[in-house]
C-alpha positions in Angstrom: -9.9 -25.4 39.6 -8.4 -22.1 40.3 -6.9 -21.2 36.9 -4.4 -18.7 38.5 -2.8 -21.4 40.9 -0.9 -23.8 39.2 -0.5 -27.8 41.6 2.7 -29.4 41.1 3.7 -32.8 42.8 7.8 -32.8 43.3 9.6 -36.0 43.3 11.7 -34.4 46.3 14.5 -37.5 46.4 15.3 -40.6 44.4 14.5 -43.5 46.7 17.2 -46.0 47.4 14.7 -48.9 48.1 10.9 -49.0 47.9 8.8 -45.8 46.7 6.9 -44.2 49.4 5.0 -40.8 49.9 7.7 -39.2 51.7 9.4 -38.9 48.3 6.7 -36.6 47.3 6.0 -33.0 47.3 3.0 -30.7 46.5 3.7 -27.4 46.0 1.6 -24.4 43.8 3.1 -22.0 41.5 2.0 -20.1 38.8 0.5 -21.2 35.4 3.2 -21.1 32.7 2.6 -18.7 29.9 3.0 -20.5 26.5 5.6 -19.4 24.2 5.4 -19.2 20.1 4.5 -22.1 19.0 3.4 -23.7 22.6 0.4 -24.2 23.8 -0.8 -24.0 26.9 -2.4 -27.4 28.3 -4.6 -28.0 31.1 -3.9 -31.9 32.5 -7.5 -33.8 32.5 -6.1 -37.4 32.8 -2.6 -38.8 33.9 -1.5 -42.3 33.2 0.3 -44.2 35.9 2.4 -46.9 34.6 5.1 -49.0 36.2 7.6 -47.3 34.4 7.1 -44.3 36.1 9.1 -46.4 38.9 12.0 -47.1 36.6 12.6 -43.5 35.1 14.0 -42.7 38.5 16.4 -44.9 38.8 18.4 -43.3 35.5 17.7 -42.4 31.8 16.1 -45.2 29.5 14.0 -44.9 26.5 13.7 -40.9 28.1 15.6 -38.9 30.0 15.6 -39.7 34.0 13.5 -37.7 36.8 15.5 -35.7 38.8 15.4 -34.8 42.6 13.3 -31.7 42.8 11.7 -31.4 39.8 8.1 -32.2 38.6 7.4 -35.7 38.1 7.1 -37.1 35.2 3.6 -38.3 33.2 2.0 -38.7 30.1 -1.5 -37.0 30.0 -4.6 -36.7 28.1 -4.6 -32.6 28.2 -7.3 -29.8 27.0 -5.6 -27.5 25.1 -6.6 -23.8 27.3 -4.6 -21.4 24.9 -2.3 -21.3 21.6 0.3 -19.5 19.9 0.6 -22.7 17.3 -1.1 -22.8 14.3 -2.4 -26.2 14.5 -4.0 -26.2 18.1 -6.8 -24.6 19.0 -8.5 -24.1 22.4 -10.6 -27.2 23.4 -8.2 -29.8 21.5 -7.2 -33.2 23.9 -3.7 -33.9 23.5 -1.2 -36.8 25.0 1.7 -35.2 26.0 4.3 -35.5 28.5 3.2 -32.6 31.2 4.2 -34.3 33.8 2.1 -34.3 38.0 0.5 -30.8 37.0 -2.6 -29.4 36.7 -0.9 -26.8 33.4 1.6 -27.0 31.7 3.4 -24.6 28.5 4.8 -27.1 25.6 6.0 -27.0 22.0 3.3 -28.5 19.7 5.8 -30.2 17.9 5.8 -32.3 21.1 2.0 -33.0 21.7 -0.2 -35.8 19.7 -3.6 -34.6 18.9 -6.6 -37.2 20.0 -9.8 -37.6 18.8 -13.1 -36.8 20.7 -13.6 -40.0 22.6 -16.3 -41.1 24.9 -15.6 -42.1 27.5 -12.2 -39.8 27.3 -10.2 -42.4 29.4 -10.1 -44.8 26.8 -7.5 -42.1 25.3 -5.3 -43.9 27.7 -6.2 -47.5 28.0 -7.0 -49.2 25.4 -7.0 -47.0 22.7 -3.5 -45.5 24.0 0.2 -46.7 24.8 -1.4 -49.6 27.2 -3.4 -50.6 23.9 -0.8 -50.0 21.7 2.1 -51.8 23.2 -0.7 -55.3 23.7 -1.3 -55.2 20.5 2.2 -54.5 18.9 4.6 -56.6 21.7 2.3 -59.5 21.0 1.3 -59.5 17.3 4.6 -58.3 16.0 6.9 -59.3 17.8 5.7 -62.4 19.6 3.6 -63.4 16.4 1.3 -66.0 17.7 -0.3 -68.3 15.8 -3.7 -69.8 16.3 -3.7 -73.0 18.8 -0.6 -71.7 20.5 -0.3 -71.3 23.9 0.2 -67.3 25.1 1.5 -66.8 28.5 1.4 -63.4 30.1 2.6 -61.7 33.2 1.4 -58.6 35.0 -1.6 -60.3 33.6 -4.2 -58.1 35.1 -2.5 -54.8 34.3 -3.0 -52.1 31.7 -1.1 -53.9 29.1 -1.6 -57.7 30.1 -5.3 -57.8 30.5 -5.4 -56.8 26.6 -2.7 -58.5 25.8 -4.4 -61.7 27.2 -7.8 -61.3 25.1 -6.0 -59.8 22.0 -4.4 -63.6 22.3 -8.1 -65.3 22.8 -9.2 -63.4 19.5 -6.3 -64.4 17.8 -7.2 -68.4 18.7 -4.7 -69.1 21.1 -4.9 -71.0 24.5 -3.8 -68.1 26.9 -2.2 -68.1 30.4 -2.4 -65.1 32.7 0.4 -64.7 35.4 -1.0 -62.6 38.3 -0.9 -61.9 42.4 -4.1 -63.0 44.2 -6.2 -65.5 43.8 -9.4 -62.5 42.5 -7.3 -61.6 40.3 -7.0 -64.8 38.7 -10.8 -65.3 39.4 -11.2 -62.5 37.3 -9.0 -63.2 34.3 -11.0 -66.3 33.7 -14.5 -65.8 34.5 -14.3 -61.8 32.6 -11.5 -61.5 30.7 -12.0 -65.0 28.9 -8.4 -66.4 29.7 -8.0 -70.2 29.7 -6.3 -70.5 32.9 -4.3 -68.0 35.5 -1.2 -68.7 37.8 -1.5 -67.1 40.9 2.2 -66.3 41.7 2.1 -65.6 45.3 1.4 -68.6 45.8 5.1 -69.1 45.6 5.1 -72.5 43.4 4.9 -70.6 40.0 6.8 -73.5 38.2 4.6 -75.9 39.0 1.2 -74.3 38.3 2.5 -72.9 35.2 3.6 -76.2 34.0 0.2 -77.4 34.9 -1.8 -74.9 33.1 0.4 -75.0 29.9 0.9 -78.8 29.7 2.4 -78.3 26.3 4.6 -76.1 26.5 5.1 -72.2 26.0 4.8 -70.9 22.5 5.0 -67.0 23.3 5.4 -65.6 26.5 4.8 -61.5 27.1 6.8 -60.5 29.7 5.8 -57.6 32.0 7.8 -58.5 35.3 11.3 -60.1 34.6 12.9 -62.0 37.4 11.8 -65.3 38.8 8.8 -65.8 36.5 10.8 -65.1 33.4 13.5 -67.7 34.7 10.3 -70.3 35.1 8.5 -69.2 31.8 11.5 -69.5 30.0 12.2 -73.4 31.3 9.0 -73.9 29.4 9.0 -72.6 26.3 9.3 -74.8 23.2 11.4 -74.7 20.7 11.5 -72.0 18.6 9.2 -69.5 20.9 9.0 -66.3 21.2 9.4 -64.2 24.2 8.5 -60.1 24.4 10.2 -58.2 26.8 7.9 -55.3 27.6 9.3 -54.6 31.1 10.9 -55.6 34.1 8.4 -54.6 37.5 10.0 -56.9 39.3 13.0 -55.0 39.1 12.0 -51.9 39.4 10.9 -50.9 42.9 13.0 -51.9 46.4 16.1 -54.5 45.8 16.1 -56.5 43.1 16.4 -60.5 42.7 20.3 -61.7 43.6 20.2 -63.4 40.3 19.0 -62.4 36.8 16.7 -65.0 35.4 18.9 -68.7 35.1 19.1 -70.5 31.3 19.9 -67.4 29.3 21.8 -67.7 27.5 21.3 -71.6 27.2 18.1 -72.3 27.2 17.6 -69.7 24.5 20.3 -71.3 22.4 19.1 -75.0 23.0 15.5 -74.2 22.4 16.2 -71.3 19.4 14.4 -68.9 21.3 13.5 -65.4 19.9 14.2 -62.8 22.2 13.4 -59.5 21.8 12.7 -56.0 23.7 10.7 -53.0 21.8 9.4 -50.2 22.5 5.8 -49.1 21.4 6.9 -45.6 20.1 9.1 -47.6 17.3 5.8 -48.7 15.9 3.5 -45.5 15.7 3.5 -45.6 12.2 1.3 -48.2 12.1 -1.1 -47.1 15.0 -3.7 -46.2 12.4 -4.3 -50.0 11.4 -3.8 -51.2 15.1 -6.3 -48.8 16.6 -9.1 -49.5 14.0 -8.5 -53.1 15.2 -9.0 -52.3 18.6 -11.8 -50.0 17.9 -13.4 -52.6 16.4 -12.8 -55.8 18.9 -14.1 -52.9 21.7 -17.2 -52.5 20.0 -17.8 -55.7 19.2 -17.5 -56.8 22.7 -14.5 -59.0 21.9 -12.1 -56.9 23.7 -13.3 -55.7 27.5 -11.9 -52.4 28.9 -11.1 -52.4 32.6 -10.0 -49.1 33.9 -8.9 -48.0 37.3 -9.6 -44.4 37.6 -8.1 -42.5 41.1 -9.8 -38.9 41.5 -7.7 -35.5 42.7 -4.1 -35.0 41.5 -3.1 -34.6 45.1 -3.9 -38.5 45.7 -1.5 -40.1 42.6 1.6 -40.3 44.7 -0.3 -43.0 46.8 -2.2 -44.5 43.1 1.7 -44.8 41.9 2.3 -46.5 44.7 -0.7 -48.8 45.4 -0.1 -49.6 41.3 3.4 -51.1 42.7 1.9 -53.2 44.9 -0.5 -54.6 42.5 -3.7 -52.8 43.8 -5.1 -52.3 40.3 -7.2 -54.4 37.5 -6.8 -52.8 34.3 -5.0 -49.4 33.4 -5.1 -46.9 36.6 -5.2 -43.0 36.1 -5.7 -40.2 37.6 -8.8 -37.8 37.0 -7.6 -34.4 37.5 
């Protein structure tokens, strides 16, 4: 990598419907000189996530991406240079740098990693896909053992952990997922009990058939439809964890939000409830040792997607939207 050119990929315009390359840019510039008490960070891996999609329709938990400007991403990042105290040259860092190969930013705004082999794990399972499976379903959907989990987005980032964080917890498990490999593949790797293949467009029925008694918990990655079916089927007094809302996110969304809310959740005393991971961070200490330790165990497999060349994670954001991936997909740098 030249370390006087700086890459840059431009989200040029806010699509109207479905994200496609044309929305893209890449341009080079120079690398950014760091400030006091910046550092200056050179992007190794980039996390793709299907809220990438969402942050351009307006401002949510962050603030929006706008036309011409570099798109956003969180990154596992070398520090290269630093006028902070605390940061040294050859330190890994998440931080937001957005699609750049450098970037100049206050250390108050970077979270120091530990040395990690392989380094991607920094971003799957022992990051914010690791972190939001393991607090979404154990504190807020609090399973307990011989419930029945159900999960959409089940072979993503956060769903395939969510799915076995569920098994090791001693809970029947259902995975919700597109394609009938991918369903293949939750059951005969991932451990799950049984999977729901949704394109197969009767959703209600197989769901009802692989959860013949009912929902306890259901993690919700997708809103839409499958929420509206999942939530016919929860019994009383479940718990549902609203992680996200794919469905909604790219091209036109359903006509309709999802049917029996509120009255389903008032008849069946449902508990309801959206978080966000970064509200829970205190804690990450006792969560990741947890991971750390179903990982090496074997309890917990770690399926990652990895997409090589910064130049090619327009088309990875993309293919991510479609469902092309198992697992959490990055970009290598």
């Amino acid at each position: 990598m030249n370390a006087t050119v700086n890459r840059q990929i431009l989200l040029v315009e806010k699509p109207s419907g479905k994200l496609g390359p044309e929305h893209f840019k890449l341009v080079s510039g120079a690398v950014p000189e760091p400030k006091d008490g910046e550092a200056l960070l050179r992007t190794r891996l980039i996390s793709l996530d299907a809220a990438n999609r969402a942050w351009m329709h307006g401002a949510t938990y962050r603030s929006a991406v706008e036309a011409n400007s570099v798109m956003a991403g969180g990154s596992i990042s070398e520090v290269v240079s630093s006028k902070a105290p605390n940061l040294v040259p050859g330190d890994l860092v998440f931080a937001d740098t957005g699609w750049q190969d450098y970037a100049a930013l206050p250390a108050k705004q970077l979270t120091k990693m530990p040395k990690v082999e392989p380094m991607s794990y920094l971003l799957s399972v022992f990051g914010i896909a690791g972190l939001t499976a393991y607090f979404g379903l154990l504190h807020v959907g609090k399973p307990r053992e011989g419930e029945t989990v159900v999960v959409s987005a089940a072979a993503g980032s956060v769903g395939s952990i969510v799915g076995q964080i569920a098994r090791i917890k001693g809970c029947r498990v259902v995975g919700i997922a597109g394609g009938k490999d991918k369903c293949n593949w939750l059951t005969s790797e991932l451990g799950f009990d049984a999977a729901v293949d949704y394109k197969d467009g009767a959703t209600f029925k197989a769901l009802r058939a692989a959860a013949p008694k009912g929902i306890d918990v259901y993690f919700d990655n997708v809103g839409g439809d499958i929420l509206e079916a999942c939530i016919a089927q929860m019994n009383n007094f479940g718990r549902i964890a609203c992680c996200g809302a794919i469905s909604q996110y790219d091209g036109v969304p359903s006509a309709h939000g999802p049917r029996g809310v509120p009255g389903l959740v008032v008849v069946k005393r449902l508990i309801m409830q959206g978080f966000i991971v970064m509200d829970y961070m205190d804690q990450s200490q006792q969560a990741l040792a947890e991971l750390q330790s179903w990982v090496k165990s074997g309890k917990l497999k770690v399926q990652e997607d990895i997409i090589g060349g910064l130049e090619n994670t327009p088309a990875a954001l993309i293919g991510l939207l479609a469902g092309e991936n198992r697992g959490k997909r990055m970009v290598r740098v």
